[in-house]
MDAnalysis code that builds the backbone (N, CA, C; Angstrom):
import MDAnalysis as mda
import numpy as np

u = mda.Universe.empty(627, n_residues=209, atom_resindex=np.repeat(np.arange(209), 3), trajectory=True)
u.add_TopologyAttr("name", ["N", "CA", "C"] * 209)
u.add_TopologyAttr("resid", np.arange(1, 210))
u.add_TopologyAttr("resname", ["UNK", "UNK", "UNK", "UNK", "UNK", "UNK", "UNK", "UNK", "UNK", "UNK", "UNK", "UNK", "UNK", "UNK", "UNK", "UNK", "UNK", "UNK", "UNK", "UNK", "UNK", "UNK", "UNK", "UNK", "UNK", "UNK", "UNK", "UNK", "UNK", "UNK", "UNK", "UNK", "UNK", "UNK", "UNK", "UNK", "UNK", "UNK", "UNK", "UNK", "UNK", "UNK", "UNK", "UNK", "UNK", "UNK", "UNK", "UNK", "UNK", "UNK", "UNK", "UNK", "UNK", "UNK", "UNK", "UNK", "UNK", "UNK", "UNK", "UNK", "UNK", "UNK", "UNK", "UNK", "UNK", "UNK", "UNK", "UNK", "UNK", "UNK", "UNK", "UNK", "UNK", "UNK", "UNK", "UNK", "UNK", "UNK", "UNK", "UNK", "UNK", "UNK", "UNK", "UNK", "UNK", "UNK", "UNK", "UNK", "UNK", "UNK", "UNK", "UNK", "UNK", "UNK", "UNK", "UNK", "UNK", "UNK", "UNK", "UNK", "UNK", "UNK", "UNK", "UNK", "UNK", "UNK", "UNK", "UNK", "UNK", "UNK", "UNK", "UNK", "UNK", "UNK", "UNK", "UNK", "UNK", "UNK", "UNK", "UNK", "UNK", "UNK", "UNK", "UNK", "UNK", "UNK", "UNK", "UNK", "UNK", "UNK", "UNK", "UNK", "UNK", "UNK", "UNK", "UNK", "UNK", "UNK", "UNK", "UNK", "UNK", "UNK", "UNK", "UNK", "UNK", "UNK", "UNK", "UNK", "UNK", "UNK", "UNK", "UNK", "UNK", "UNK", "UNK", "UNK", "UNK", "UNK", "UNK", "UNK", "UNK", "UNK", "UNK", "UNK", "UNK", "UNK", "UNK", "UNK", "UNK", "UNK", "UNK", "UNK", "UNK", "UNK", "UNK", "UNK", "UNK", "UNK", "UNK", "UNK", "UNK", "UNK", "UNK", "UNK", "UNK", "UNK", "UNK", "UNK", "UNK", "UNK", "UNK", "UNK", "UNK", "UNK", "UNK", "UNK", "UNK", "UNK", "UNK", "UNK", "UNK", "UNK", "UNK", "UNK", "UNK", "UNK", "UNK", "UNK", "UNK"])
u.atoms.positions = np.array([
    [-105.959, 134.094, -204.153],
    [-105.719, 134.104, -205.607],
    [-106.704, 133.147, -206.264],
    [-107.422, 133.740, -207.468],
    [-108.183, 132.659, -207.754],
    [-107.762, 132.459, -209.143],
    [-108.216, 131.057, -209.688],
    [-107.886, 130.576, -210.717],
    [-108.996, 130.615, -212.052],
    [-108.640, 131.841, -213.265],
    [-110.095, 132.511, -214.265],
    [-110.142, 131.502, -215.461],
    [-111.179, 131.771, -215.637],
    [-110.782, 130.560, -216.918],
    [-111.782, 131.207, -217.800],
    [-112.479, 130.836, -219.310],
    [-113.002, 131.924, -220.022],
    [-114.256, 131.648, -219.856],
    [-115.241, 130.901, -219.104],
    [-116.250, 131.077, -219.206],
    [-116.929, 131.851, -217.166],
    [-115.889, 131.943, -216.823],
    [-116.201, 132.220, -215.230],
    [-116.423, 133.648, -215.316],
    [-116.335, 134.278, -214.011],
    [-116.134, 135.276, -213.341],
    [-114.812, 136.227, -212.956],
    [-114.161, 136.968, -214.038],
    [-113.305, 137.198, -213.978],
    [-112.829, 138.402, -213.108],
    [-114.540, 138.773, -212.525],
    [-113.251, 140.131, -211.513],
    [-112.872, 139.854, -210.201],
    [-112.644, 139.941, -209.307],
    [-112.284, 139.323, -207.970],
    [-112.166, 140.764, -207.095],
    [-113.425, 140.473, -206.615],
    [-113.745, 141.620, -205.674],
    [-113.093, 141.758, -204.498],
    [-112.601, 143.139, -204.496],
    [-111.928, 143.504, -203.465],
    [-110.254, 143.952, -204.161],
    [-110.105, 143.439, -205.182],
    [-108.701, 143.581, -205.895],
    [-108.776, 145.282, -206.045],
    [-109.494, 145.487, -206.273],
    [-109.249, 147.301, -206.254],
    [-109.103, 147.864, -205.203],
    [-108.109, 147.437, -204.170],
    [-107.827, 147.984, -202.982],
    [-106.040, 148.159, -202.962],
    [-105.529, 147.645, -202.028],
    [-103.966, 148.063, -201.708],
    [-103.451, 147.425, -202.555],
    [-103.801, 146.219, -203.495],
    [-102.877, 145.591, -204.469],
    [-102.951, 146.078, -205.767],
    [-104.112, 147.338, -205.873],
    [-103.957, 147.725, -207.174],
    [-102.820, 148.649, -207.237],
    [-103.113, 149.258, -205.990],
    [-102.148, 150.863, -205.563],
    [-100.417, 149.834, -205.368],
    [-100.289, 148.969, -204.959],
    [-99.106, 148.371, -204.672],
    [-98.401, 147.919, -206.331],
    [-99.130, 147.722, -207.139],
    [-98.887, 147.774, -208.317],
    [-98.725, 148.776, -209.090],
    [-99.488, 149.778, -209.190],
    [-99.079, 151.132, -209.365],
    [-97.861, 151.546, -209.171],
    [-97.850, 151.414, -207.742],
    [-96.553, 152.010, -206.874],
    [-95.366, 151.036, -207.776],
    [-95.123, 149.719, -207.770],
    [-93.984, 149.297, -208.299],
    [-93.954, 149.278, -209.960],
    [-94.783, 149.872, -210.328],
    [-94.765, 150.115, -212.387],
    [-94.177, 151.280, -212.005],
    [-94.769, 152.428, -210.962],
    [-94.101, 154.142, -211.471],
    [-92.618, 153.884, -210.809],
    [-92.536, 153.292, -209.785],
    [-90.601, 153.458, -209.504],
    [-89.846, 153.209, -210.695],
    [-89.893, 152.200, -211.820],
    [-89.309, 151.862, -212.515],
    [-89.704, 152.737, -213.845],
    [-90.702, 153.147, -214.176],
    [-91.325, 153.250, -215.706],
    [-91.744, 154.897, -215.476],
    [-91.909, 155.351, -214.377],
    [-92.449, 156.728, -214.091],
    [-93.651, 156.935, -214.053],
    [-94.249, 158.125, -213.890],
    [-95.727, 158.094, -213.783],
    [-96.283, 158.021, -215.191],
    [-98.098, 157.443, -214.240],
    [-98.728, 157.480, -215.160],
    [-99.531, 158.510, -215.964],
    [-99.087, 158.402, -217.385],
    [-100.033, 159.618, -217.810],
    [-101.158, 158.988, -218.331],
    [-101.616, 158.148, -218.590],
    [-103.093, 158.037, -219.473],
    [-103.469, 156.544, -219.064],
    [-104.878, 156.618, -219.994],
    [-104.994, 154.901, -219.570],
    [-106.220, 154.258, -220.400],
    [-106.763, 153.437, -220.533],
    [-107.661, 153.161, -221.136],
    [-108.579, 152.394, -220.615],
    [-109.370, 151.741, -220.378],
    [-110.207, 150.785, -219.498],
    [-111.519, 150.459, -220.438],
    [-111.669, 150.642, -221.663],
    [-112.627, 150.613, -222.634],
    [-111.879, 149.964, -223.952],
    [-112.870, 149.156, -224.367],
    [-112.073, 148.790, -225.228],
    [-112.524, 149.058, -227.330],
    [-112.058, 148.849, -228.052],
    [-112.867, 149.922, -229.550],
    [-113.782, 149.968, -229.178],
    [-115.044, 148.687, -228.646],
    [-116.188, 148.992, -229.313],
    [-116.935, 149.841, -228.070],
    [-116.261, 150.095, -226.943],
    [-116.498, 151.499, -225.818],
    [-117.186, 150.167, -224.671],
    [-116.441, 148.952, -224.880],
    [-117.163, 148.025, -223.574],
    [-116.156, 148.030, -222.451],
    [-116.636, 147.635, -220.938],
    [-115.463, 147.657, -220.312],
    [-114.614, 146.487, -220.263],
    [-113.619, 146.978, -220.514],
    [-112.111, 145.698, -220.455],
    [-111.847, 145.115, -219.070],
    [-111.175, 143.883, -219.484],
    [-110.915, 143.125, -217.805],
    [-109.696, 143.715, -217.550],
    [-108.947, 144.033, -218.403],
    [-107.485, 144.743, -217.914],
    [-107.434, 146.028, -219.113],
    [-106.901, 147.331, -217.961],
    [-106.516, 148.329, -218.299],
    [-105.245, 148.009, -218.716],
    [-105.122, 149.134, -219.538],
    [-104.104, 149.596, -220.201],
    [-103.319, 151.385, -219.811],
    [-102.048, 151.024, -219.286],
    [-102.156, 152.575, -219.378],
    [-100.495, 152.786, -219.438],
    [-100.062, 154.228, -219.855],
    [-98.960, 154.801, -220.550],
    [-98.299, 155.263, -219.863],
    [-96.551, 154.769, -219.290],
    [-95.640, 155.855, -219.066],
    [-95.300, 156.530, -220.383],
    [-95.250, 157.630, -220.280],
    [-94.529, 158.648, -220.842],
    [-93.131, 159.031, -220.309],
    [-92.974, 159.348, -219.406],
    [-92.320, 160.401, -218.863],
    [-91.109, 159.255, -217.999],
    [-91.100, 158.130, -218.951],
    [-89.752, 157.286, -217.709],
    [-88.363, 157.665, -218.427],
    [-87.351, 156.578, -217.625],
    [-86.129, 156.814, -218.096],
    [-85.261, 156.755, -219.084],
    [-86.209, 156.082, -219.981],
    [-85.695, 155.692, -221.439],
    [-86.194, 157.238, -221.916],
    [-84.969, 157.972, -222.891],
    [-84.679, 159.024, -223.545],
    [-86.036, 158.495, -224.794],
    [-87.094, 159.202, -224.995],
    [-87.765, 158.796, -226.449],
    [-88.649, 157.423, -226.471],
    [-88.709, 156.449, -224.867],
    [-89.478, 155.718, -225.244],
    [-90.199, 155.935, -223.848],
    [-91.438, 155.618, -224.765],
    [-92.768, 155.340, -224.142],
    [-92.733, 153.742, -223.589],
    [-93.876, 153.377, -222.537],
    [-94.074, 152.180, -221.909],
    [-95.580, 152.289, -221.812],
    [-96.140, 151.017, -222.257],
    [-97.345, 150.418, -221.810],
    [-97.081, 149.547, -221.191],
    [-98.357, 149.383, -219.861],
    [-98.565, 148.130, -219.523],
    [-99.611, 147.405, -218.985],
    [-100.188, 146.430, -219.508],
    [-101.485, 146.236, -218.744],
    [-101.732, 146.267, -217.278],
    [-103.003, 146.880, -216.956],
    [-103.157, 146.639, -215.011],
    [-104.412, 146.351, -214.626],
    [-104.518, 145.054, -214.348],
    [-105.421, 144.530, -213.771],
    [-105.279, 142.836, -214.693],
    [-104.597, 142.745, -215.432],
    [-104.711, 141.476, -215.983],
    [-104.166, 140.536, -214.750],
    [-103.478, 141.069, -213.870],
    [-103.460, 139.764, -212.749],
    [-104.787, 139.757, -211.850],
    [-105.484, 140.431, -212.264],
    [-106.833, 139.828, -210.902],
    [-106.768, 138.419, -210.989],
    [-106.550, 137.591, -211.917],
    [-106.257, 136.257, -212.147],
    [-105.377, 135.474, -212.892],
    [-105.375, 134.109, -211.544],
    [-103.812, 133.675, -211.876],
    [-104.703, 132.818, -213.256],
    [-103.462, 133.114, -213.934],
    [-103.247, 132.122, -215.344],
    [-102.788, 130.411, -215.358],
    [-103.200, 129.701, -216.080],
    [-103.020, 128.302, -215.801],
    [-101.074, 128.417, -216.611],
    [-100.325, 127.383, -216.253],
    [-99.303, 127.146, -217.033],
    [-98.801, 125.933, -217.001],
    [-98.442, 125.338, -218.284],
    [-98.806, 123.639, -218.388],
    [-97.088, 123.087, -217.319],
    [-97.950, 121.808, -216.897],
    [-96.723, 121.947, -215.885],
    [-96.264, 122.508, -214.788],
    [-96.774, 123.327, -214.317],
    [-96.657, 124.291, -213.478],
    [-97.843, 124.981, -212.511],
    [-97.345, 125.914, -211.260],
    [-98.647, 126.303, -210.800],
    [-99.144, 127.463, -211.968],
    [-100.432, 127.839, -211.400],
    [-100.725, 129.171, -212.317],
    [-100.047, 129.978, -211.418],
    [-100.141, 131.072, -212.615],
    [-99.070, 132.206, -212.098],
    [-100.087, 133.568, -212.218],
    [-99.746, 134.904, -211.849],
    [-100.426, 136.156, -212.292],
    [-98.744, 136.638, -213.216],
    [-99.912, 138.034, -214.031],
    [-99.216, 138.364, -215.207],
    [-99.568, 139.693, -215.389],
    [-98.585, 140.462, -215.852],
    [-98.554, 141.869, -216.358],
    [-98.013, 141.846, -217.774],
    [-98.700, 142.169, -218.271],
    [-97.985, 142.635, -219.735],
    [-97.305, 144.162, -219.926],
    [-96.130, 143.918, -220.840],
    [-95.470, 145.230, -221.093],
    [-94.975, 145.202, -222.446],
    [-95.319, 146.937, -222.980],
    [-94.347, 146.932, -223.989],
    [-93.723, 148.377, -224.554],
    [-92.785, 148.780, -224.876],
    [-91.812, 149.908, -224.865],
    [-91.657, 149.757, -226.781],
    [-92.284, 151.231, -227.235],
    [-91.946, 151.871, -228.563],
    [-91.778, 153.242, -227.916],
    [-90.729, 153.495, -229.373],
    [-90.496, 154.900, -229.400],
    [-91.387, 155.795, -229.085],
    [-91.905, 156.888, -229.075],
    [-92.550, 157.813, -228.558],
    [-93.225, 158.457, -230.275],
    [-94.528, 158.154, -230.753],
    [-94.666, 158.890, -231.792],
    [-95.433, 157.704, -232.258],
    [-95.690, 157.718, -233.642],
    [-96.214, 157.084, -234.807],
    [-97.064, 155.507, -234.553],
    [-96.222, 154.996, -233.864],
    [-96.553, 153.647, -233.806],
    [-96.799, 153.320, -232.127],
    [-97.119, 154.624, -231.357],
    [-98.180, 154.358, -230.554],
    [-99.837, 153.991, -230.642],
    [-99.961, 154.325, -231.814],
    [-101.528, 154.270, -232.274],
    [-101.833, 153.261, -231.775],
    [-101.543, 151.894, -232.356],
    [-102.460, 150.695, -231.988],
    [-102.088, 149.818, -230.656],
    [-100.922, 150.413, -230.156],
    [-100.475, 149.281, -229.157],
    [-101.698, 148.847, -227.485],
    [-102.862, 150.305, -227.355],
    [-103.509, 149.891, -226.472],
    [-104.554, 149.094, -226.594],
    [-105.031, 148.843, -227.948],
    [-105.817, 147.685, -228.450],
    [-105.276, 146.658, -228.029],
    [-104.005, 146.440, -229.287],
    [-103.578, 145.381, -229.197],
    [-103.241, 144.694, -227.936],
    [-102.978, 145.301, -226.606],
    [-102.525, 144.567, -225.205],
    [-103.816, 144.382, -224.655],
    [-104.841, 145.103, -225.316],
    [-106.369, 144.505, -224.316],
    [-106.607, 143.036, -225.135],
    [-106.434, 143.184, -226.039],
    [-106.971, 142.607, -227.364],
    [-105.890, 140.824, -226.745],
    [-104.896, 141.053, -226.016],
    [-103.909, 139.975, -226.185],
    [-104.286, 139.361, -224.387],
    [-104.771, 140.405, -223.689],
    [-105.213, 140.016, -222.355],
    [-106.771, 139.879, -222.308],
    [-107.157, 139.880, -222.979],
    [-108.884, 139.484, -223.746],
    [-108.268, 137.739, -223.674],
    [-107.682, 137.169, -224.795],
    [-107.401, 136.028, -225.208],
    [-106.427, 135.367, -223.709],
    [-105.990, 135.987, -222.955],
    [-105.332, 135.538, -221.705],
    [-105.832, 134.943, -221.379],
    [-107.064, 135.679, -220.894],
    [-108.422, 135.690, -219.309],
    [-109.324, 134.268, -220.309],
    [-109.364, 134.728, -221.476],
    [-110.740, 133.460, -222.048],
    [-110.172, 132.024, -222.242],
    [-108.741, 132.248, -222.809],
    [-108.123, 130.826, -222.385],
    [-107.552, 130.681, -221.291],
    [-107.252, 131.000, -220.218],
    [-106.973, 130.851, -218.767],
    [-105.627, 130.239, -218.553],
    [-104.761, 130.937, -220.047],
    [-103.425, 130.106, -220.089],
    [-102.272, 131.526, -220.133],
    [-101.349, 131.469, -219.399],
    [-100.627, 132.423, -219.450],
    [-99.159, 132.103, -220.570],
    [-98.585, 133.014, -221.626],
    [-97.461, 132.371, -222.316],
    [-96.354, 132.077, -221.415],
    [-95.773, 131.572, -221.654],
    [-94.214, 131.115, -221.263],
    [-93.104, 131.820, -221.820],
    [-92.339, 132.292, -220.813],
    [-91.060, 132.569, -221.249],
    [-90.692, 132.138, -222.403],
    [-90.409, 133.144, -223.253],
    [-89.868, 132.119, -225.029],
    [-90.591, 132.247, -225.694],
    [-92.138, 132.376, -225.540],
    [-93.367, 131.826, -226.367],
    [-93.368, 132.798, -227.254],
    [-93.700, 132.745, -228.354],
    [-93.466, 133.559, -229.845],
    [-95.414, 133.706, -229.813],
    [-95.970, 134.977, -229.841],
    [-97.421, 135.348, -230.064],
    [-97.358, 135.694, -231.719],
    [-97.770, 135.116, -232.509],
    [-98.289, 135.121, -234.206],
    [-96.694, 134.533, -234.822],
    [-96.879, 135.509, -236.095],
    [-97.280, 136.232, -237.054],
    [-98.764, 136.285, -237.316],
    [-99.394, 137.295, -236.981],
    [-100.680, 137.766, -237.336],
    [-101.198, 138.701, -238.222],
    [-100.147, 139.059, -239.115],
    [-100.004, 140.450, -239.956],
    [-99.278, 141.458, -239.320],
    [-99.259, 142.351, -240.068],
    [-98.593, 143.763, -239.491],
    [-99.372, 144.409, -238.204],
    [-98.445, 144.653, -237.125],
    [-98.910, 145.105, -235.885],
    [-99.259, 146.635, -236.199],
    [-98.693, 147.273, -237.397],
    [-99.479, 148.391, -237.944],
    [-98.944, 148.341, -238.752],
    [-99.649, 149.117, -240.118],
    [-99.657, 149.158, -241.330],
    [-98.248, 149.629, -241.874],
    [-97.553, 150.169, -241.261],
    [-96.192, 150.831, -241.334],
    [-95.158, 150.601, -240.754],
    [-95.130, 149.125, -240.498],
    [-94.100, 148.112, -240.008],
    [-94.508, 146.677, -240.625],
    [-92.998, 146.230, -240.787],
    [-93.410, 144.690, -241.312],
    [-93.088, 143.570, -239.946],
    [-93.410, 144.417, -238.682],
    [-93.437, 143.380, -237.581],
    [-94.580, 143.092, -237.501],
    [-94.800, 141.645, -236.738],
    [-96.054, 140.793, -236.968],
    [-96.139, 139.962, -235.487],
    [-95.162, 139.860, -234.673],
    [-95.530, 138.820, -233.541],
    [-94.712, 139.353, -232.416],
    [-94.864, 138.766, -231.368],
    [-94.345, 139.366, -230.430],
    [-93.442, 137.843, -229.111],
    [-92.149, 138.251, -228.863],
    [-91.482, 137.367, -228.231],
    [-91.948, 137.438, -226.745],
    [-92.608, 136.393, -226.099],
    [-92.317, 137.019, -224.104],
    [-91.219, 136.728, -223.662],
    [-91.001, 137.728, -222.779],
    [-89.680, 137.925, -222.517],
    [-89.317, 138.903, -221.365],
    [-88.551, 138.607, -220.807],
    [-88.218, 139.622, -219.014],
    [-87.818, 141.102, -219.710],
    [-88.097, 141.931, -218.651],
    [-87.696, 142.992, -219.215],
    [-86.563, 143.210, -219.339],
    [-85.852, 143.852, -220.103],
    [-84.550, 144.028, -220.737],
    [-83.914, 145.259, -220.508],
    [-84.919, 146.865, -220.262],
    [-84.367, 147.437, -220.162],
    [-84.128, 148.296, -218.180],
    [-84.953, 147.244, -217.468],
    [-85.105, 148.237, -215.951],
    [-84.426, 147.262, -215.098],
    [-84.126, 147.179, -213.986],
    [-83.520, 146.765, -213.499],
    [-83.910, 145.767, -213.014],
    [-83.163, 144.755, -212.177],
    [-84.263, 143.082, -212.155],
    [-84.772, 142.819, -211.236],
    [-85.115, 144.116, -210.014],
    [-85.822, 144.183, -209.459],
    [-87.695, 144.276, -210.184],
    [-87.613, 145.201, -211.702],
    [-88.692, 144.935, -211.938],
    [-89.979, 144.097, -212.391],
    [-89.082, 142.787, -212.600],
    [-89.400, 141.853, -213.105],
    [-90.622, 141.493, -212.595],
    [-90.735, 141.039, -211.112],
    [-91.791, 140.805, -210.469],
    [-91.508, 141.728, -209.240],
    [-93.505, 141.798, -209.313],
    [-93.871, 142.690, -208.330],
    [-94.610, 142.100, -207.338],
    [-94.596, 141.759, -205.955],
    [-94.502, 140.396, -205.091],
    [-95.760, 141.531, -204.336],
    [-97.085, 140.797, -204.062],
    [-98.118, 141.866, -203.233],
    [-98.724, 140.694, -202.431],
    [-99.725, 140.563, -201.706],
    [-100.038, 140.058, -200.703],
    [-100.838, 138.504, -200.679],
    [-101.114, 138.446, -202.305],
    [-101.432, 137.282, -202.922],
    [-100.077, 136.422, -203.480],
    [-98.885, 136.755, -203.809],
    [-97.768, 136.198, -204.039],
    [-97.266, 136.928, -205.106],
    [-96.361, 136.496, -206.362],
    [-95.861, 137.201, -207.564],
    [-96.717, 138.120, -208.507],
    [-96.634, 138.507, -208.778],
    [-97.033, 139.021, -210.354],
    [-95.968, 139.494, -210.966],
    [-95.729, 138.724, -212.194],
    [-94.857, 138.600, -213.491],
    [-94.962, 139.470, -214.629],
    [-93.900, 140.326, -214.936],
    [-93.751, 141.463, -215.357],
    [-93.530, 140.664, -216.698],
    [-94.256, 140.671, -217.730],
    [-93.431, 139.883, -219.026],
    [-93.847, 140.874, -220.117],
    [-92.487, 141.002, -220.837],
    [-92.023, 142.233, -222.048],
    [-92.393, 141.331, -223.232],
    [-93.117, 142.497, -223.766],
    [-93.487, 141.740, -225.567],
    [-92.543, 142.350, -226.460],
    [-92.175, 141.635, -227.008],
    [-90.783, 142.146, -227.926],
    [-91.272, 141.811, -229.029],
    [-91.850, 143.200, -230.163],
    [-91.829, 142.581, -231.348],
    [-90.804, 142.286, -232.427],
    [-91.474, 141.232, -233.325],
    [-90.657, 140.371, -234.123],
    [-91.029, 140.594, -235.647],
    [-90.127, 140.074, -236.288],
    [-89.968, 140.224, -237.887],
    [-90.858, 138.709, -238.334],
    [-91.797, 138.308, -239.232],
    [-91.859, 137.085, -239.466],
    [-91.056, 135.998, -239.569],
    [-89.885, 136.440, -239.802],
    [-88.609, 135.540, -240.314],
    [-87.489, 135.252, -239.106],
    [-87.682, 136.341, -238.067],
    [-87.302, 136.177, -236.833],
    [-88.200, 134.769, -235.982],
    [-89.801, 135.392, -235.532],
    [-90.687, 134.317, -235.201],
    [-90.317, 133.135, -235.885],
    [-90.198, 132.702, -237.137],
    [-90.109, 131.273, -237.613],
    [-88.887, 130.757, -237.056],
    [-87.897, 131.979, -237.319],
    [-86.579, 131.008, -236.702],
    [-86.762, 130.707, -235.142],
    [-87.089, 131.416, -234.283],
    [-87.381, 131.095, -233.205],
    [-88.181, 129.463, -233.000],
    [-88.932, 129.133, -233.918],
    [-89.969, 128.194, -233.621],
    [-89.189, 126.896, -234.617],
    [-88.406, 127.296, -235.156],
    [-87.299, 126.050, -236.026],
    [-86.363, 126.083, -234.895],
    [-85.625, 127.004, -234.418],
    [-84.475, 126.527, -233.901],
    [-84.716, 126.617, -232.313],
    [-85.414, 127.549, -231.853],
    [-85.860, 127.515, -230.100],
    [-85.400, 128.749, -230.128],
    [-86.329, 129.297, -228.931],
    [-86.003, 131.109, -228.559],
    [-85.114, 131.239, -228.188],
    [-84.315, 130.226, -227.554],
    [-82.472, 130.840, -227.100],
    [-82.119, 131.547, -228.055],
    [-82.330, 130.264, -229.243],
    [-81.405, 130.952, -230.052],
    [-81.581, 132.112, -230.810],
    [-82.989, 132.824, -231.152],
    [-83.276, 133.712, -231.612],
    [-82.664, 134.708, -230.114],
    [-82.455, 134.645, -228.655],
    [-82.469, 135.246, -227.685],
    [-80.309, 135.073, -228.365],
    [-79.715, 134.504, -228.504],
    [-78.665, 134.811, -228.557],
    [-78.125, 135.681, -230.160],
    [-78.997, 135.716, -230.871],
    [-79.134, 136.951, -231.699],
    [-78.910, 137.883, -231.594],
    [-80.484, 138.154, -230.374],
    [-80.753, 139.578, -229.938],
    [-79.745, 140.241, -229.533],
    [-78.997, 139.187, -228.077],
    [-77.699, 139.833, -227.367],
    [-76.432, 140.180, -228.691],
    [-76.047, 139.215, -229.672],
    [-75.252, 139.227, -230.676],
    [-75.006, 140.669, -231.089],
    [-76.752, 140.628, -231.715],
    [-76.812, 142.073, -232.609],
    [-76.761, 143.287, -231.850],
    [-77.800, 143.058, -230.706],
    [-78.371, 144.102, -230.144],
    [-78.983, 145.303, -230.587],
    [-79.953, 144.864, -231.134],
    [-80.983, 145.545, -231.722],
    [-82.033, 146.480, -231.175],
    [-82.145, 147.720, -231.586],
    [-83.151, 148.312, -230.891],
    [-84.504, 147.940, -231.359],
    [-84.978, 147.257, -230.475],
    [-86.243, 146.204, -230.419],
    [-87.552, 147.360, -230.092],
    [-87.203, 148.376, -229.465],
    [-88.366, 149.564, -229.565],
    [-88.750, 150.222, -230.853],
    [-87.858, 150.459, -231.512],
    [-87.886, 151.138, -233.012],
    [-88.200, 150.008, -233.830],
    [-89.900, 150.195, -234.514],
    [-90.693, 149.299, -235.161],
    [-90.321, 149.227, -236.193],
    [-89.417, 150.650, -236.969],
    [-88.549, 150.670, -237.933],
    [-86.706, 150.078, -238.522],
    [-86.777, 149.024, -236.991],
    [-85.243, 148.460, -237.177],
    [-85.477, 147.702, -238.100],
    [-84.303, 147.193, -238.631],
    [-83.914, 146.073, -239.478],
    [-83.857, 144.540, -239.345],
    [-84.432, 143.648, -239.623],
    [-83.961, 142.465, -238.796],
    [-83.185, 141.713, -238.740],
    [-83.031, 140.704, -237.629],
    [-82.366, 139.940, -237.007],
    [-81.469, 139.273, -238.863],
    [-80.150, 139.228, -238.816],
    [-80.186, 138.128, -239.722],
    [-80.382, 136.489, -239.898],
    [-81.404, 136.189, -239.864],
    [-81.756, 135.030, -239.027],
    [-81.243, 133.885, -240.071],
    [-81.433, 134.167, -241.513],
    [-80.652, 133.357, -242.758],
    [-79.536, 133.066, -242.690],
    [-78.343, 133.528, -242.063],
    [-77.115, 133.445, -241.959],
    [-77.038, 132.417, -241.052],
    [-77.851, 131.796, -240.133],
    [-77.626, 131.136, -239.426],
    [-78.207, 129.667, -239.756],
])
């Protein structure tokens, strides 16, 4: 396992062998196969981590992205060893698929160059609207919520790789999170139980609290 940081060498030769396919293998048990993928990024350069799409899993109407290859390298984490990392994230099926494969290269771009992986809890923006037709803006990390907890981490011959769910957020959600701590925006979530895939929910009432 080697340790990337943003001015190094970020591919680690030989990773395109049984640990890519071993990763594969434990995204489709849980999420289903893959239909698509991306490996280019807008301006048609190649990306350090793909991106690519279940369609066809067990959630009725939702789609799954998730990055693959963002663990060729472990991430620093303060306090801690570095770790490797997968990003994930689950919208409805339709409209507000448009931008989400940018945006996860675009968020594992900024991974690999700061060589820092988020933390459980960690609130990513408010950065504006994640598309023009939602007033969500940031995104919570967070275990996955909807597969079973076997999927969390996917353990291959270098050690873990960490399955972490981006949950987007309302601006007013993110702030409360960062005034009061992500529990408590996390004991919300369970409270309300909100469908956190539909970019069109309502939010958290975070004022009442």
């Amino acid at each position: 396992m080697r340790l990337c940081c943003g001015n190094g060498d970020r591919r680690q030769r030989g990773w395109e062998g049984a640990a890519i396919t071993h990763l594969v293998e434990h995204l489709e048990q849980y999420l289903g196969p893959i239909s698509g993928g991306w490996s280019r990024d807008a301006d048609g350069r190649p990306a350090h981590a793909q991106v690519v799409k279940f369609d066809d899993g067990p959630l009725d109407g939702v789609v799954a992205y998730s990055t693959l290859g963002l663990s060729r390298c472990a991430l620093a984490m303060p306090g801690r060893a570095p770790i490797r990392i997968e990003l994930l994230m689950l919208v409805r099926r339709g409209h507000f698929e448009r931008y989400i494969p940018s945006m996860m290269q675009q968020l594992a771009e900024e991974m690999i160059h700061e060589g820092r992986a988020p933390l459980r809890g960690e609130v990513i923006g408010p950065r504006g609207p994640l598309d023009p037709d939602t007033r969500l803006e940031a995104f919570l990390v967070y275990s996955p919520y909807y597969q079973p907890d076997g999927f969390a981490v996917c353990e291959d011959v270098d050690g873990p790789i960490i399955i972490a769910n981006l949950v987007p957020l309302f601006p007013a959600e993110a702030n409360f999170a960062a005034t009061h701590g992500w529990e408590a925006l996390e004991g919300l979530l369970v409270e309300h139980d909100p469908d956190v895939d539909d970019w069109l929910r309502p939010p958290l009432p975070v004022h009442n609290h």
